[in-house]
mmCIF file as Biopython writes it, N, C-alpha, C and O atoms, coordinates in Angstrom:
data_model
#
loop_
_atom_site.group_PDB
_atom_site.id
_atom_site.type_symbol
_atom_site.label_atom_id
_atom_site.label_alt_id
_atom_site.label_comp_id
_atom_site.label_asym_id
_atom_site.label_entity_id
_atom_site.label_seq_id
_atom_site.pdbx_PDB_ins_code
_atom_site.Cartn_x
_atom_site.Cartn_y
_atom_site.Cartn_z
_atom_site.occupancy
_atom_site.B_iso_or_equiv
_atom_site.auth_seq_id
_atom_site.auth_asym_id
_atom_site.pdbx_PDB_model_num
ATOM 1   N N  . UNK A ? 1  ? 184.495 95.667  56.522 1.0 0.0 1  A 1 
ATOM 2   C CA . UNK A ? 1  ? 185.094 95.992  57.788 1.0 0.0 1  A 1 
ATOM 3   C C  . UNK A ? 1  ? 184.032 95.962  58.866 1.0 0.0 1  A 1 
ATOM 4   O O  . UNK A ? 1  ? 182.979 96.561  58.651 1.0 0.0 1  A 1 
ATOM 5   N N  . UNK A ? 2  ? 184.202 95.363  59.927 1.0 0.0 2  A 1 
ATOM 6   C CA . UNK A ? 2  ? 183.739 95.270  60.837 1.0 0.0 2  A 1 
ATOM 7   C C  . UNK A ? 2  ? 183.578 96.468  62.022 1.0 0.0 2  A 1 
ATOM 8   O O  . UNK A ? 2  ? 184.687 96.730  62.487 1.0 0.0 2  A 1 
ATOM 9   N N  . UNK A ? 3  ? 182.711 97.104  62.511 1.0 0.0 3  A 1 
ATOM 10  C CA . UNK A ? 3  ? 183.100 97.939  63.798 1.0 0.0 3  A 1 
ATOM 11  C C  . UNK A ? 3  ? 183.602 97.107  65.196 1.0 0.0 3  A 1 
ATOM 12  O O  . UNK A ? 3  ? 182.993 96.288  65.884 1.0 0.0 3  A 1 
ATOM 13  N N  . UNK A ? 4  ? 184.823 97.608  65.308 1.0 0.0 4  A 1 
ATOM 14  C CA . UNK A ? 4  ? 185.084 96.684  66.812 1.0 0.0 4  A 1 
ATOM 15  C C  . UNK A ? 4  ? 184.294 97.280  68.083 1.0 0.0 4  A 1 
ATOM 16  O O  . UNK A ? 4  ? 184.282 98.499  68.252 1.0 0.0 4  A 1 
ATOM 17  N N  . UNK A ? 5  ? 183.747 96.560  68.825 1.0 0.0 5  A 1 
ATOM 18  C CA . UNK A ? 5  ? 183.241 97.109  70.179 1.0 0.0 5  A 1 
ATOM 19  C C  . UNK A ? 5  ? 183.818 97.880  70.982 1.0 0.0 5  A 1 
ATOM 20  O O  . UNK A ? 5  ? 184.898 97.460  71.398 1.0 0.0 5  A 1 
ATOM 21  N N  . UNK A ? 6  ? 183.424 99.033  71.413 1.0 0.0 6  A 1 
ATOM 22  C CA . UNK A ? 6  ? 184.701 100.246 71.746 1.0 0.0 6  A 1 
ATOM 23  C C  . UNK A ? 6  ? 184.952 99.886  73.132 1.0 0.0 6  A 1 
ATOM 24  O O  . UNK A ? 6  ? 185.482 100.553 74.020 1.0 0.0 6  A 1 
ATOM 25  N N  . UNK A ? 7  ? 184.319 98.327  73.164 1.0 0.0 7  A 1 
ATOM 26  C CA . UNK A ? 7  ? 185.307 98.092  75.371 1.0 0.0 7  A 1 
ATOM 27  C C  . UNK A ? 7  ? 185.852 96.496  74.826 1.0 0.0 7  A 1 
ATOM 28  O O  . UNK A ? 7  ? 185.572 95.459  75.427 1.0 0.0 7  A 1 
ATOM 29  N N  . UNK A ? 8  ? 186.575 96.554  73.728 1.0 0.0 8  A 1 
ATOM 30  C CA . UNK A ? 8  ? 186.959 95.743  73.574 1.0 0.0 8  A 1 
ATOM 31  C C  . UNK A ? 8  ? 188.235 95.936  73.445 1.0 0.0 8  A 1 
ATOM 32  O O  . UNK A ? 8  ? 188.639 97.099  73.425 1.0 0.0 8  A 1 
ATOM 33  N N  . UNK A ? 9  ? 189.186 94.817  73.325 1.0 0.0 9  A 1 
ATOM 34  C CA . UNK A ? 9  ? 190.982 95.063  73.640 1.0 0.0 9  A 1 
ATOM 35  C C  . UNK A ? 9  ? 191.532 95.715  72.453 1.0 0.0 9  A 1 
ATOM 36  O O  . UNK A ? 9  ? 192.411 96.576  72.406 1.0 0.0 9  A 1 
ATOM 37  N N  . UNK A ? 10 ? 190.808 95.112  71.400 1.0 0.0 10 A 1 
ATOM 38  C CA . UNK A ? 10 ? 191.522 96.067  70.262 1.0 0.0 10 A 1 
ATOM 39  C C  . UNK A ? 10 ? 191.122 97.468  70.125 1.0 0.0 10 A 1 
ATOM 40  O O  . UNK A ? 10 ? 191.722 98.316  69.464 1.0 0.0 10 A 1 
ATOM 41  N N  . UNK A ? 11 ? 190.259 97.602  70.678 1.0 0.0 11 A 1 
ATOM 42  C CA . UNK A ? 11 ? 189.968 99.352  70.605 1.0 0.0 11 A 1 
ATOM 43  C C  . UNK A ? 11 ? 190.706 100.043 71.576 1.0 0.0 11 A 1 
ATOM 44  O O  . UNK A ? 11 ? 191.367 101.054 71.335 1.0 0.0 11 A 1 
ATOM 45  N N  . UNK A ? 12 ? 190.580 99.422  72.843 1.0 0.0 12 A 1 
ATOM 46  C CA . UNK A ? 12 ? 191.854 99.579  73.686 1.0 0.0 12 A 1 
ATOM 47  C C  . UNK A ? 12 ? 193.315 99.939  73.391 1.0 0.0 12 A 1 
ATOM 48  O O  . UNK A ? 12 ? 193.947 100.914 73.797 1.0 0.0 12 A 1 
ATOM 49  N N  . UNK A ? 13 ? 193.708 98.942  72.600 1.0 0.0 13 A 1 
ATOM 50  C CA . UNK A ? 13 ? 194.978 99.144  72.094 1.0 0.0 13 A 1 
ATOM 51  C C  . UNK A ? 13 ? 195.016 100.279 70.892 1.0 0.0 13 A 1 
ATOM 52  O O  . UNK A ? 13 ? 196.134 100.790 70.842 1.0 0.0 13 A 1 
ATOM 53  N N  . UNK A ? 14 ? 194.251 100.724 70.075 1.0 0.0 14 A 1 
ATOM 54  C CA . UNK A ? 14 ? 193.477 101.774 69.116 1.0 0.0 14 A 1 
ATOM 55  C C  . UNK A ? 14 ? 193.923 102.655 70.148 1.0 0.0 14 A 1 
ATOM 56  O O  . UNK A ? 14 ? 195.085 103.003 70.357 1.0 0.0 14 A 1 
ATOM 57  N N  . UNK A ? 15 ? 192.554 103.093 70.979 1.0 0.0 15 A 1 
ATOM 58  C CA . UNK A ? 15 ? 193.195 104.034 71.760 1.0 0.0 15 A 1 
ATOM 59  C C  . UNK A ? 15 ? 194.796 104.293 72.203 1.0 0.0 15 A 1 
ATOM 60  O O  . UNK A ? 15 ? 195.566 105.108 71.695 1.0 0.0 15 A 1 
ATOM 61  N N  . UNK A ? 16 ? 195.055 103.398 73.248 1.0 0.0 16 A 1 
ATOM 62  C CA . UNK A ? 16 ? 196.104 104.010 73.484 1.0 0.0 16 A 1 
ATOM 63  C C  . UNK A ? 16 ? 197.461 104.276 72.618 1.0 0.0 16 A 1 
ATOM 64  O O  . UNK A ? 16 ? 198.281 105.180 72.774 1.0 0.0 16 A 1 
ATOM 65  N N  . UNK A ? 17 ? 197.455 103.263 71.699 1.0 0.0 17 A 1 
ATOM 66  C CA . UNK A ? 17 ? 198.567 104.334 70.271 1.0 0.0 17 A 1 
ATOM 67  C C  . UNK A ? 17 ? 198.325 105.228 69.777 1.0 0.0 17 A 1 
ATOM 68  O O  . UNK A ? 17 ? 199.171 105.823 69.110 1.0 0.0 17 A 1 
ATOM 69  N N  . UNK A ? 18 ? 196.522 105.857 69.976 1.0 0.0 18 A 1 
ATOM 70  C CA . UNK A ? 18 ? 195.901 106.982 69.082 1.0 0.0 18 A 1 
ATOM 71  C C  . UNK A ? 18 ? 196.655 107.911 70.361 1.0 0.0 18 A 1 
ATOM 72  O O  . UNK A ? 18 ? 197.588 108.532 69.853 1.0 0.0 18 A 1 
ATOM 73  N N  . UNK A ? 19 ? 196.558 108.169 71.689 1.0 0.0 19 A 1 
ATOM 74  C CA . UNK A ? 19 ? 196.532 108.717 72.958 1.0 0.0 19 A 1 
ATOM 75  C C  . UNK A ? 19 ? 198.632 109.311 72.677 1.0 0.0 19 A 1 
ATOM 76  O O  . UNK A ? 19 ? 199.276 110.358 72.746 1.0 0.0 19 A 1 
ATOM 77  N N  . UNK A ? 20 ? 198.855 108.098 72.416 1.0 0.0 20 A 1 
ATOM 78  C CA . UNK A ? 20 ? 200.461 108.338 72.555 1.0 0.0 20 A 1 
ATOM 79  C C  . UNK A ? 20 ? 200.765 108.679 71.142 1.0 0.0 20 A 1 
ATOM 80  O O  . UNK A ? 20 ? 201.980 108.682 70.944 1.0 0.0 20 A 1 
ATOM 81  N N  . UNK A ? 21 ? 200.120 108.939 70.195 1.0 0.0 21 A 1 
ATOM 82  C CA . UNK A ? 21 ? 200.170 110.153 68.792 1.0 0.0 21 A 1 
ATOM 83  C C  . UNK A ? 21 ? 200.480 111.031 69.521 1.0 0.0 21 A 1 
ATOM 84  O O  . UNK A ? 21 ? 201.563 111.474 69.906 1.0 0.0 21 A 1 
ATOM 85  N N  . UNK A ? 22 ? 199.198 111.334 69.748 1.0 0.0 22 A 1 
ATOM 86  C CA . UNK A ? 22 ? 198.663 112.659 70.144 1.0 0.0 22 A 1 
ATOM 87  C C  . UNK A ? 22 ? 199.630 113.575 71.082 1.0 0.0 22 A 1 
ATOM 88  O O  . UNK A ? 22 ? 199.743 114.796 70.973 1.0 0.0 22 A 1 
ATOM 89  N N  . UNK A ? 23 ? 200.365 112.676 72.109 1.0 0.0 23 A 1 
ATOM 90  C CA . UNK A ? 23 ? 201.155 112.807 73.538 1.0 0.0 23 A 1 
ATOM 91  C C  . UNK A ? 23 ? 202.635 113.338 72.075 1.0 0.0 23 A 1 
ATOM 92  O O  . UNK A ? 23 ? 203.170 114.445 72.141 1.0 0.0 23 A 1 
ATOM 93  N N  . UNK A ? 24 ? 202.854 112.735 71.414 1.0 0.0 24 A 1 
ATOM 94  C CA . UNK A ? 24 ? 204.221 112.683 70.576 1.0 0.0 24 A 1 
ATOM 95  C C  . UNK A ? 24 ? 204.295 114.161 69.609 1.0 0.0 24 A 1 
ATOM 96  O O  . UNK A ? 24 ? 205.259 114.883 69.354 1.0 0.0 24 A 1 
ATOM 97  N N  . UNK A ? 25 ? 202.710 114.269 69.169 1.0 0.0 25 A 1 
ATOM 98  C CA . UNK A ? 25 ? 202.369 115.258 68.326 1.0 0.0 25 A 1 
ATOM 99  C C  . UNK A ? 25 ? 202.623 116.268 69.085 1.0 0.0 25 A 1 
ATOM 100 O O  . UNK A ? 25 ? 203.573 116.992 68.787 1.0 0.0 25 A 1 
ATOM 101 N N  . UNK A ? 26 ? 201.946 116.503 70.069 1.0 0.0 26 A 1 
ATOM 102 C CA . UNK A ? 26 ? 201.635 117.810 71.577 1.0 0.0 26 A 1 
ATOM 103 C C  . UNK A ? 26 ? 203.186 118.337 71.978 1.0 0.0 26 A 1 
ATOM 104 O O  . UNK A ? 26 ? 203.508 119.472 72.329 1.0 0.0 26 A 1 
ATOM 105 N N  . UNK A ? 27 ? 203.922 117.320 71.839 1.0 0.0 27 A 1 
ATOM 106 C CA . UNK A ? 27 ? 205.360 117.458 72.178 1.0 0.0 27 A 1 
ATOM 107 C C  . UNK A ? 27 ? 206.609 117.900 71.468 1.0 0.0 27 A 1 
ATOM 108 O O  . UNK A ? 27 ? 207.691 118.344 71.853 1.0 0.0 27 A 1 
ATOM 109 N N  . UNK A ? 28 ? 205.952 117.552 70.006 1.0 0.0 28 A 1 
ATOM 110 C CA . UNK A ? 28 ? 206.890 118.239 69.319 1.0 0.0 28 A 1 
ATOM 111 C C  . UNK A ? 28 ? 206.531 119.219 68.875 1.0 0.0 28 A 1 
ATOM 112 O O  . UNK A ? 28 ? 207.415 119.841 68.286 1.0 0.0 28 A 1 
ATOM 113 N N  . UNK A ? 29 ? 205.617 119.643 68.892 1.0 0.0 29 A 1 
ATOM 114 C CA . UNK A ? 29 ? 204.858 120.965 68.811 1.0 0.0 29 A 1 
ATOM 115 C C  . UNK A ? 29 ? 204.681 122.121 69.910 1.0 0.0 29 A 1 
ATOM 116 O O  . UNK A ? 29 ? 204.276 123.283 69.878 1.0 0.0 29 A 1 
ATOM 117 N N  . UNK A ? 30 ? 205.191 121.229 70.930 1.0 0.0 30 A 1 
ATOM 118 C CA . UNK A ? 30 ? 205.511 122.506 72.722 1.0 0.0 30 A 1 
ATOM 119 C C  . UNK A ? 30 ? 203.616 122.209 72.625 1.0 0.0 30 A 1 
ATOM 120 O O  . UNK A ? 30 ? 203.399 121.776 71.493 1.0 0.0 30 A 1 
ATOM 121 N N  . UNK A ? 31 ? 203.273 122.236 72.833 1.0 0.0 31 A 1 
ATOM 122 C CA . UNK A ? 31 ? 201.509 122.350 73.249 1.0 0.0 31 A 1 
ATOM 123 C C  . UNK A ? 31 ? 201.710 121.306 74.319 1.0 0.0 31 A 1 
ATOM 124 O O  . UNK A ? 31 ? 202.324 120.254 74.141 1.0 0.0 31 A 1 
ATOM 125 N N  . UNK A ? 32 ? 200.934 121.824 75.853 1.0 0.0 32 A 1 
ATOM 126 C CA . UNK A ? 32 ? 200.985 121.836 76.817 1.0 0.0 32 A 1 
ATOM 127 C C  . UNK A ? 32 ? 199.291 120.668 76.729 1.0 0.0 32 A 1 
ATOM 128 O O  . UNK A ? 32 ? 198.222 120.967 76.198 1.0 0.0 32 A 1 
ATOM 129 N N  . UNK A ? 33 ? 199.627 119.497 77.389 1.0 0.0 33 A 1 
ATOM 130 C CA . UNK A ? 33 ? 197.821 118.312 77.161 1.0 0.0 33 A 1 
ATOM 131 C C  . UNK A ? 33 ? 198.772 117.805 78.508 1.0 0.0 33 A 1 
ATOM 132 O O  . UNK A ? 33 ? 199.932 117.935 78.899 1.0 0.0 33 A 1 
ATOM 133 N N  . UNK A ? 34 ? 197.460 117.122 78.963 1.0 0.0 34 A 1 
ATOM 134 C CA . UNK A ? 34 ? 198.028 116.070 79.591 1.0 0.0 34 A 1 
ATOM 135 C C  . UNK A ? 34 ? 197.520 114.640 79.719 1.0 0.0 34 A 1 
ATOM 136 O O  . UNK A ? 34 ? 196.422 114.426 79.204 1.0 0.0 34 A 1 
ATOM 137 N N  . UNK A ? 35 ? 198.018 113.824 80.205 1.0 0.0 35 A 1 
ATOM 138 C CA . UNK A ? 35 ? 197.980 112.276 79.655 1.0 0.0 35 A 1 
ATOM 139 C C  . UNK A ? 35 ? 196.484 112.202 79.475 1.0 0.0 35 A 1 
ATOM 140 O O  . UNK A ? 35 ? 195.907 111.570 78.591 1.0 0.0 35 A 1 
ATOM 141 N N  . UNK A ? 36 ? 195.978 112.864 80.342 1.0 0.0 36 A 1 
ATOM 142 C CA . UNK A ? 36 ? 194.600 112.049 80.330 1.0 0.0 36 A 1 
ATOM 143 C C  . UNK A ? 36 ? 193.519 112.825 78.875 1.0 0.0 36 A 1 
ATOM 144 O O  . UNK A ? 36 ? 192.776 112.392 77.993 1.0 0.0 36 A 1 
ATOM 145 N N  . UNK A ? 37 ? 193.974 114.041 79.299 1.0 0.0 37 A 1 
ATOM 146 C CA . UNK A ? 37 ? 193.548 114.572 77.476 1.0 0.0 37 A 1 
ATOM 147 C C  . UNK A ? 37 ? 193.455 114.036 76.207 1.0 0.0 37 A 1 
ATOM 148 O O  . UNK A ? 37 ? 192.562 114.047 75.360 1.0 0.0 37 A 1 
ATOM 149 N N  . UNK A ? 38 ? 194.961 113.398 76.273 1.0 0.0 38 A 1 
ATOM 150 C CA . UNK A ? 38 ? 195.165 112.348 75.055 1.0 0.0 38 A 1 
ATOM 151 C C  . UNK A ? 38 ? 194.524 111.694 74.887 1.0 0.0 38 A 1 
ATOM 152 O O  . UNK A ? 38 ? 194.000 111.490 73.792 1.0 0.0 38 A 1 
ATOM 153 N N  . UNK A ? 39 ? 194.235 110.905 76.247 1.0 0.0 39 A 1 
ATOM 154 C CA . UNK A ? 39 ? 193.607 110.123 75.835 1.0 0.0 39 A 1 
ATOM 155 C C  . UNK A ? 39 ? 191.959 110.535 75.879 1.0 0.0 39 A 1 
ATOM 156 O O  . UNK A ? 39 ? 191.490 109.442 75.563 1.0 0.0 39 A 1 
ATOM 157 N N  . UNK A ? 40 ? 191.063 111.214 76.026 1.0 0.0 40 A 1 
ATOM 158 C CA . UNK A ? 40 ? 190.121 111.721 75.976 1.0 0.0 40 A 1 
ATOM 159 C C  . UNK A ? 40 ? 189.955 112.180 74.706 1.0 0.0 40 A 1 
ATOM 160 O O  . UNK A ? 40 ? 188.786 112.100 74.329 1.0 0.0 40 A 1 
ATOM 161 N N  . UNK A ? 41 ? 190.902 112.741 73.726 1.0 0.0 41 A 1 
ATOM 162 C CA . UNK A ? 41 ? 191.112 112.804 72.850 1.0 0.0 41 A 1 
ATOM 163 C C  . UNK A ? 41 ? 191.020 111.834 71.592 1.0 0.0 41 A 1 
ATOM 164 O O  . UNK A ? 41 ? 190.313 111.997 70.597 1.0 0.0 41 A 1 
ATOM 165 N N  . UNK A ? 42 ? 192.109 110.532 71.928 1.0 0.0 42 A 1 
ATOM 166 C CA . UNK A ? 42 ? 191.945 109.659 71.532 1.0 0.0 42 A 1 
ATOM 167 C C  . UNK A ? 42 ? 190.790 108.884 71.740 1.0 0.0 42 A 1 
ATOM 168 O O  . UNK A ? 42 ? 190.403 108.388 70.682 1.0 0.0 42 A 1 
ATOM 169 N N  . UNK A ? 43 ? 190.117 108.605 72.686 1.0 0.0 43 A 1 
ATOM 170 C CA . UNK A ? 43 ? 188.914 107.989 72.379 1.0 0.0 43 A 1 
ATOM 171 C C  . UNK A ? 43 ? 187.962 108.291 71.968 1.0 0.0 43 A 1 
ATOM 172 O O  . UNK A ? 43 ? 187.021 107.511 71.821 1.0 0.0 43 A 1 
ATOM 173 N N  . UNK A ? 44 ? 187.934 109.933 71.562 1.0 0.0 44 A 1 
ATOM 174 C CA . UNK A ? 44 ? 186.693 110.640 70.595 1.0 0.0 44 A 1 
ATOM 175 C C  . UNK A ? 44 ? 187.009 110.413 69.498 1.0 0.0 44 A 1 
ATOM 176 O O  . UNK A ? 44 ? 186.103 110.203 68.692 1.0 0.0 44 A 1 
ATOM 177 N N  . UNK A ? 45 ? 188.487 110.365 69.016 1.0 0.0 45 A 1 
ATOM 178 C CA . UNK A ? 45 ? 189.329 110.198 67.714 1.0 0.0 45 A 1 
ATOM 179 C C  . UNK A ? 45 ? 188.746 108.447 67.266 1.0 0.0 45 A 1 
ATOM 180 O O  . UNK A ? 45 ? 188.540 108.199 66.078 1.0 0.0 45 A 1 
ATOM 181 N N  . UNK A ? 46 ? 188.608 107.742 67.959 1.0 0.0 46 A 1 
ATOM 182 C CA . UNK A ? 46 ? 188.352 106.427 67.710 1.0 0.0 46 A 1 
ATOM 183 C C  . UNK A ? 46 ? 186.685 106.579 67.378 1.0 0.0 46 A 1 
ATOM 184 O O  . UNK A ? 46 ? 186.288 106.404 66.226 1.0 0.0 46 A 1 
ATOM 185 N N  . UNK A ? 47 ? 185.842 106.885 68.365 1.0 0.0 47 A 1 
ATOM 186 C CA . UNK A ? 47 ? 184.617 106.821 68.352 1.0 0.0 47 A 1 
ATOM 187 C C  . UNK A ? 47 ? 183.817 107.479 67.056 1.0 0.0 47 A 1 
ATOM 188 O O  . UNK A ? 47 ? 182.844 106.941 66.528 1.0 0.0 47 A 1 
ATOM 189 N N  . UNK A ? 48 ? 184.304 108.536 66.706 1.0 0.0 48 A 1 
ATOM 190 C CA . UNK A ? 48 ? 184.369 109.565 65.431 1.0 0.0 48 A 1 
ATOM 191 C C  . UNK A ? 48 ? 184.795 108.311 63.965 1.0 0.0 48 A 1 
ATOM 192 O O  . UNK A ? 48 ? 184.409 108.275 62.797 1.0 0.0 48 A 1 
ATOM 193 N N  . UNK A ? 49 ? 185.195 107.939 64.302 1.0 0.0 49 A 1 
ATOM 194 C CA . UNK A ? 49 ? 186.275 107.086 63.169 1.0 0.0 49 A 1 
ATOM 195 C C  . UNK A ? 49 ? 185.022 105.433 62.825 1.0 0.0 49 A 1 
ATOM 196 O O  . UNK A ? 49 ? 184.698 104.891 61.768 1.0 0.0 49 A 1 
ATOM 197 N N  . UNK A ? 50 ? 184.751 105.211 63.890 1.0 0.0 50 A 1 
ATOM 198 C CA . UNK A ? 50 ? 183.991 103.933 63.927 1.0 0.0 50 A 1 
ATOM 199 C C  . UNK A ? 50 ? 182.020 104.428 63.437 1.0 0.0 50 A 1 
ATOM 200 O O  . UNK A ? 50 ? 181.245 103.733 62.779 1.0 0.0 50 A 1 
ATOM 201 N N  . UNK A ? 51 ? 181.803 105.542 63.936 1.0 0.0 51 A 1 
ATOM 202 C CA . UNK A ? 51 ? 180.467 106.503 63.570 1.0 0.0 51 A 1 
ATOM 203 C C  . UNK A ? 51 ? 180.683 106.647 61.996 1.0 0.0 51 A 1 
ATOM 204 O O  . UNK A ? 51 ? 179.722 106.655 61.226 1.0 0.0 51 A 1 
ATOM 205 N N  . UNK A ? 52 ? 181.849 106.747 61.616 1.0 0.0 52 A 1 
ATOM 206 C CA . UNK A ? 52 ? 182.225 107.226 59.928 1.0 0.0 52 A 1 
ATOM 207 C C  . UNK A ? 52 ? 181.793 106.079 59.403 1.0 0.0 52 A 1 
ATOM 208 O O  . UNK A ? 52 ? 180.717 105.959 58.818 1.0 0.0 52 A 1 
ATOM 209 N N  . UNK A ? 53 ? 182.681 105.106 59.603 1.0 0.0 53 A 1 
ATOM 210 C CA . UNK A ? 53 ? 183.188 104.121 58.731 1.0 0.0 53 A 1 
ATOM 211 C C  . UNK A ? 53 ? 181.654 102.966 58.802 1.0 0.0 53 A 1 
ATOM 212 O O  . UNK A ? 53 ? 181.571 101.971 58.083 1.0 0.0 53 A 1 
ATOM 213 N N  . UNK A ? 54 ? 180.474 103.416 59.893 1.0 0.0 54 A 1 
ATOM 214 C CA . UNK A ? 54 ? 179.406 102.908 59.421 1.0 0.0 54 A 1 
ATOM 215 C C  . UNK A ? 54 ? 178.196 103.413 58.747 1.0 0.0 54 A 1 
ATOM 216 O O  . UNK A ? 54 ? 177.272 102.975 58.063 1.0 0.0 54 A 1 
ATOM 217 N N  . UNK A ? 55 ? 178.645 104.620 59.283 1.0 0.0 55 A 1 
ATOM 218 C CA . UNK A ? 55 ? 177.692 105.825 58.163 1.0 0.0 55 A 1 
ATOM 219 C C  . UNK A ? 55 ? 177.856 105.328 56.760 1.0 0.0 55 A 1 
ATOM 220 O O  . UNK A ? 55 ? 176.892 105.051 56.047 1.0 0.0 55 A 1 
ATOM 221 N N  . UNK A ? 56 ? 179.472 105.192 56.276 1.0 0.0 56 A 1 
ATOM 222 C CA . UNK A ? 56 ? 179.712 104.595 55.216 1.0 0.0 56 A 1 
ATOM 223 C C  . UNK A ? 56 ? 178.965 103.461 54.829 1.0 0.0 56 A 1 
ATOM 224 O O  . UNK A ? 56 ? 178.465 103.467 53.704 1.0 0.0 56 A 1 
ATOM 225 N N  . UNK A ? 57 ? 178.774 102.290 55.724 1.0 0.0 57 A 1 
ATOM 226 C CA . UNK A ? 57 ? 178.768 101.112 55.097 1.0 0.0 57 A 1 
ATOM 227 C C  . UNK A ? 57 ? 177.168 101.208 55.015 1.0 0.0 57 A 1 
ATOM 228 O O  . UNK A ? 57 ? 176.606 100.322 54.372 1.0 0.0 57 A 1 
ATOM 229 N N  . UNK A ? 58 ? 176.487 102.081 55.536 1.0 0.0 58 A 1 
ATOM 230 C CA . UNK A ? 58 ? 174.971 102.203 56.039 1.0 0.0 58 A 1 
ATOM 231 C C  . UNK A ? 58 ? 175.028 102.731 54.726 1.0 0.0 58 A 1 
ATOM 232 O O  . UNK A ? 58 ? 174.382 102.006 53.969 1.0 0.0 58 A 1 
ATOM 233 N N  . UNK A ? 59 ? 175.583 103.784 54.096 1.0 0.0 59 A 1 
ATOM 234 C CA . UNK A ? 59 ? 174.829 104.296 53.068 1.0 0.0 59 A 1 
ATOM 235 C C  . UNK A ? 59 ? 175.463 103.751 51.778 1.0 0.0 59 A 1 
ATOM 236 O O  . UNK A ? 59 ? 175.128 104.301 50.728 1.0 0.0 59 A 1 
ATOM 237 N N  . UNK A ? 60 ? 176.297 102.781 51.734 1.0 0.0 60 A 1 
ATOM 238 C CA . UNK A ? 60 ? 176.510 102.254 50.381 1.0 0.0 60 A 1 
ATOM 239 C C  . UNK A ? 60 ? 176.104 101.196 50.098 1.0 0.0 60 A 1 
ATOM 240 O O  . UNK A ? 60 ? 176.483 100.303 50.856 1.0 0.0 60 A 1 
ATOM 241 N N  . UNK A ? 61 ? 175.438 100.891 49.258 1.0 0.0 61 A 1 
ATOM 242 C CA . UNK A ? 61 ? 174.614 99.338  48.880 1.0 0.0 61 A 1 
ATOM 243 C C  . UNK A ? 61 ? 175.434 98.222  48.432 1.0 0.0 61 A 1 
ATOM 244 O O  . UNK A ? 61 ? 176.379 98.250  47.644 1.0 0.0 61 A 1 
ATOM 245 N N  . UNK A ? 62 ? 174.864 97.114  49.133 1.0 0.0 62 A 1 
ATOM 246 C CA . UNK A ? 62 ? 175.566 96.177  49.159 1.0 0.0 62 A 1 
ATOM 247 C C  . UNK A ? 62 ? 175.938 95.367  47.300 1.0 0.0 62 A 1 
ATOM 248 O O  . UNK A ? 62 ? 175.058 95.339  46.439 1.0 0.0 62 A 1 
ATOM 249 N N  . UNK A ? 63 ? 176.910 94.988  47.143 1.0 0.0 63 A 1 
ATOM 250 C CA . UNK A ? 63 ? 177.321 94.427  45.865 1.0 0.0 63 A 1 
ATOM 251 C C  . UNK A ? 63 ? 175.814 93.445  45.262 1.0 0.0 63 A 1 
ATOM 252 O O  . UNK A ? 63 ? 175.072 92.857  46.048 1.0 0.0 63 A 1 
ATOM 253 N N  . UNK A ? 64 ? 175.637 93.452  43.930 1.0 0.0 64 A 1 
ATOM 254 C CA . UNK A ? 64 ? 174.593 92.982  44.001 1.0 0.0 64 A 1 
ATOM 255 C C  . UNK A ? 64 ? 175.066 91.603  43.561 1.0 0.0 64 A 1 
ATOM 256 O O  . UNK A ? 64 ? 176.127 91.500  42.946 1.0 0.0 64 A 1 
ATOM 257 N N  . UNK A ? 65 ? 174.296 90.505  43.861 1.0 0.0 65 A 1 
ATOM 258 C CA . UNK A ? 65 ? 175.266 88.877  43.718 1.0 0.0 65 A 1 
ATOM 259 C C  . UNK A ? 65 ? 174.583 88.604  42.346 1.0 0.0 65 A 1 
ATOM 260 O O  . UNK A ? 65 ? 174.827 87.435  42.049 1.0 0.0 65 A 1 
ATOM 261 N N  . UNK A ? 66 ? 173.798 89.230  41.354 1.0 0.0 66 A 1 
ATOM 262 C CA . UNK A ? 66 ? 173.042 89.014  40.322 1.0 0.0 66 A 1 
ATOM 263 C C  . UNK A ? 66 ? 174.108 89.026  39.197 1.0 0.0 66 A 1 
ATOM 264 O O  . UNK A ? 66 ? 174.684 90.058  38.850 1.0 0.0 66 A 1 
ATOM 265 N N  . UNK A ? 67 ? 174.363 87.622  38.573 1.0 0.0 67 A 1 
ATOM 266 C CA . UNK A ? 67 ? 175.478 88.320  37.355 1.0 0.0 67 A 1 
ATOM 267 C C  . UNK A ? 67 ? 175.029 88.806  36.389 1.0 0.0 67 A 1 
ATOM 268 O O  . UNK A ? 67 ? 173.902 88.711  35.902 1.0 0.0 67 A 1 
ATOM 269 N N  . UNK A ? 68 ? 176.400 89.657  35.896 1.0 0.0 68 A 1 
ATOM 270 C CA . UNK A ? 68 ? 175.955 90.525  34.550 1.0 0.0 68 A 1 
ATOM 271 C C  . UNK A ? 68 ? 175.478 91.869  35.564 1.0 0.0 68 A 1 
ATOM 272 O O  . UNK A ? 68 ? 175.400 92.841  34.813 1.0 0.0 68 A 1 
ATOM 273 N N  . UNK A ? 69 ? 175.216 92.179  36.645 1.0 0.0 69 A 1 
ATOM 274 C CA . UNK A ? 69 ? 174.835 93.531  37.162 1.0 0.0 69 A 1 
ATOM 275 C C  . UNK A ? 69 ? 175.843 94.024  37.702 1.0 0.0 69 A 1 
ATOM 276 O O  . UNK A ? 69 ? 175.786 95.144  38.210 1.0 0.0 69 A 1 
#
């Protein structure tokens, strides 16, 4: 997996379905956010998520191409 560039369109679009969770979640739950929260929200929710998923790939070693290993 690749990290996408976080000013790029697909993170964009990341965000704002993460933003309108959040807006859907807040709402059926009565909890009082507002748009821009969400999305402030959502883009820590993304940024958090992309920091993980290379921590991951940083600390797991790559397949080794040697056969038989």
């Amino acid at each position: 997996m690749v990290t996408i560039p976080f000013d790029s369109d697909a993170t964009r679009a990341a965000v704002t379905a993460a933003a309108q969770a959040v807006a859907a979640y807040a709402d059926r739950h009565a909890i009082t956010i507002t748009a821009e929260q969400c999305e402030d929200l959502a883009q820590t929710l993304i940024g958090q998520y992309q920091a993980f998923e290379a921590g991951v790939r940083y600390a797991t070693p790559p397949p080794s191409s040697e056969p038989g290993t």
